[in-house]
Every structure is written in C-alpha cells, then in structure tokens.
C-alpha positions as CSV (number, residue, x, y, z in Angstrom):
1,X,0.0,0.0,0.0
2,X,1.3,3.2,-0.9
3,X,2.4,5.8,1.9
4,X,2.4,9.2,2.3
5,X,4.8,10.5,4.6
6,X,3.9,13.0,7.1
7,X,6.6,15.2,8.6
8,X,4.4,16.9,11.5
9,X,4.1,14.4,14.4
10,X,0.8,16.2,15.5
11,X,-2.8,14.5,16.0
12,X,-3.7,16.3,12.3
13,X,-1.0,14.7,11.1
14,X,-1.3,11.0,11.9
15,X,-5.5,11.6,10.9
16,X,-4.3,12.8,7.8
17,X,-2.2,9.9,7.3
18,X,-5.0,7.8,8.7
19,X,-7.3,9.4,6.2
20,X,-4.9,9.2,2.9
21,X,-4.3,5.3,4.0
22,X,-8.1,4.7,3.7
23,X,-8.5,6.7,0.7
24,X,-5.6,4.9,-1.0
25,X,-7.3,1.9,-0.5
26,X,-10.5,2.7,-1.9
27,X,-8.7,3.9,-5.1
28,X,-6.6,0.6,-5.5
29,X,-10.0,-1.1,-4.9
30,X,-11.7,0.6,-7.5
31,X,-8.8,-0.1,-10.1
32,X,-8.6,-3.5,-9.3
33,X,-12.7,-3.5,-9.9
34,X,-11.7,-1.5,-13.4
C-alpha cells in the first residue's frame, strides 16, 4: 500500500495519514474493480 509521509508528528497529522491510508485503499479497490 502506498504511503504518504507525514513530517508533523501532530494529531492532524497521523489523521491525515489515517485518512490518505483509507482513501488509498478505496482507489486501488476501484482499479482492481476496473
């Protein structure tokens, strides 16, 4: 799964990375469906 590397070690950060982990996954998801 890709990654995307936060540099702030804040609460908004690790929810951001939180939030671009799930979104990656729903966009491999729907190119595996395509």
């Amino acid at each position: 799964m890709a990654k995307i590397v936060v540099d702030t070690p804040t609460k908004e950060g690790l929810g951001f990375q939180d939030y671009a982990d799930a979104l990656v996954d729903k966009i491999e998801k729907l190119i595996y469906i395509l």
